[in-house]
N, C-alpha and C positions, 0 to 999 in steps of 0.2 A: 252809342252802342254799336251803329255800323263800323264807325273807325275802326273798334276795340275789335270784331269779327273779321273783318278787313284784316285787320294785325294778324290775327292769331291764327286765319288760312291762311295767311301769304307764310308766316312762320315756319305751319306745318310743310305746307309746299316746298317750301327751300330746304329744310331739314330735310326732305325728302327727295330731293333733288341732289341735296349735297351727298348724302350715301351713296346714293345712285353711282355720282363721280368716283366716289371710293370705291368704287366696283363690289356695293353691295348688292349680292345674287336675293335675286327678289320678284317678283310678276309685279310689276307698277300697271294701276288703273292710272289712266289719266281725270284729274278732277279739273273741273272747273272753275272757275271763283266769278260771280257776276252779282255786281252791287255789292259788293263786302260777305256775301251768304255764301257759304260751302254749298253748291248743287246737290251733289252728291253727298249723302250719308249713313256710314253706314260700320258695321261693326269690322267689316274687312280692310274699311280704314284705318280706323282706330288702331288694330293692328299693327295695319305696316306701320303705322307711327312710331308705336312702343316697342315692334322690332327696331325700327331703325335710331328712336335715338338708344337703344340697348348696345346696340352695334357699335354706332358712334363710343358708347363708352369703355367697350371691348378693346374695339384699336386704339383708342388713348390708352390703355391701362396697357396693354400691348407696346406699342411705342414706347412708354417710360420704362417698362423692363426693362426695357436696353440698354438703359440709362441709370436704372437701381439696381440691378440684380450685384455688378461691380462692389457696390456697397452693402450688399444684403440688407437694400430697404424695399420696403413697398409702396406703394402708391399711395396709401394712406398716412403710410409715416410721411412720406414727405409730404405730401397736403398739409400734414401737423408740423412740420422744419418752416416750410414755405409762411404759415401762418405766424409763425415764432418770430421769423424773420421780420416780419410785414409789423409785427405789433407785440415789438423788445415789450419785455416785462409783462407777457400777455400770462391771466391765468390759464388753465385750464377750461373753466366754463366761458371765458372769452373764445376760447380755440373750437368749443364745443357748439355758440351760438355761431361762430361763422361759418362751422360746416355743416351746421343743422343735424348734427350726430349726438346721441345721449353720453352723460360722463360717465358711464359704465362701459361704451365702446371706447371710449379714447382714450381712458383711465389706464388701462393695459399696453396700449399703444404708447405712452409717455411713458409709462414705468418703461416698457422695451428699451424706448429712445435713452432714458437716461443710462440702464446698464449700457447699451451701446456706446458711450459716452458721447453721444451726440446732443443731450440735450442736461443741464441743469437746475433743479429746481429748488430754489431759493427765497426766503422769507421775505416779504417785500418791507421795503424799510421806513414806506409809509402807515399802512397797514400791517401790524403782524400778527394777524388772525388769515389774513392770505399770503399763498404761495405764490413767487412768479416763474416762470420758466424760458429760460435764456437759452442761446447757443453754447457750447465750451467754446475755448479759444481755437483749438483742434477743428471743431465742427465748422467753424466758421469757414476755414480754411476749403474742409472738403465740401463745405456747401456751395463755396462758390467757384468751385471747379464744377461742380453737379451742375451748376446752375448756366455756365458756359456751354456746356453738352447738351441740354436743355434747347439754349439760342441757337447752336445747330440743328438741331430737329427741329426749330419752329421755321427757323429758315427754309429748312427741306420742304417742309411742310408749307410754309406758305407762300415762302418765294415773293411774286412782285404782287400779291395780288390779294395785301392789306384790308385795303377796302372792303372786297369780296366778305373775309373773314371778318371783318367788326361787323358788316350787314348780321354775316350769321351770330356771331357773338349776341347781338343786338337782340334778336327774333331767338334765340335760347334764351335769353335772359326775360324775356317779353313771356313767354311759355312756360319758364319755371314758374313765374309771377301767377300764372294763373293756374299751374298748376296746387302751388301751395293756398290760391283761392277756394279753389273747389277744395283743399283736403282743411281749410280753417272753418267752414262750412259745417264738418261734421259728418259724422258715417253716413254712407247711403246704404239706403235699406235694400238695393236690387228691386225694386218695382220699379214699372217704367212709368213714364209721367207724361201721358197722351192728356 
């Protein structure tokens, strides 16, 4: 259990650190971490947290504009290309447990894709009680131009200092994990729990 405390402040800390870098405007307390226990706790933390990884998802959704608006997609659409890509022949409710979004959000989103002609969906010729959904031949084309545009921004973005960003990668993914703990857990009532 300290390990897992240990993780999940040092997480917070670097996600918190890392905005910092990104010249998120903000009043930073400085916290401590000693024996794996956050010293400090408190709601003002909590806070800057859920501003900052908010923010972090701002300027990502930010940065790909620059990179979608060309195409008149969005960031979600491409999440659903990206995912298309990654797992040919993917349904819908595949595309829907990877992004942990209901098929009433995505549902619209792939109809779009397909008028767009970016996307196909087609009777699978194992099952055909399900749909799959492909690239066009077209899309493929312009997805991986999108997709080279992409590796220059990540380059910008992260330049020589790899490592750095899988640490963080690593400690987001470490936090979402616990985050979808606490929310498999079940509704909290707002009573505190002294």
């Amino acid at each position: 259990m300290a390990t897992r405390q240990l993780q999940s402040a040092e997480t917070i800390k670097n996600l918190l650190l890392f905005n910092k870098h990104a010249k998120f405007k903000a009043s930073y307390t400085t916290y401590k971490i000693k024996g794996g226990v956050l010293i400090k706790r408190s709601a003002d933390f909590y806070d800057e947290l859920c501003l900052s990884v908010y923010t972090t998802n701002r300027y990502f959704h930010q940065l790909y504009a620059w990179i979608l608006q060309a195409d008149g997609l969005t960031y979600l659409q491409y999440m659903v290309l990206l995912n298309v890509v990654r797992q040919p022949n993917c349904s819908l409710a595949d595309i829907c447990q990877t992004l942990g979004l209901d098929n009433n959000t995505l549902t619209p989103v792939t109809q779009k894709l397909i008028q767009k002609e970016w996307l196909v969906k087609e009777r699978s010729a194992i099952d055909r009680r399900r749909w799959s959904l492909n690239l066009t031949p077209k899309a493929r084309e312009r997805f991986g131009k999108l997709r080279n545009q992409v590796k220059k921004l990540q380059t910008r973005l992260i330049g020589n200092s790899t490592s750095e960003f899988e640490h963080i990668l690593r400690q987001s993914h470490a936090l979402n994990q616990r985050l979808e703990e606490v929310l498999q857990q079940g509704e909290f009532d707002g009573k505190s729990e002294d």
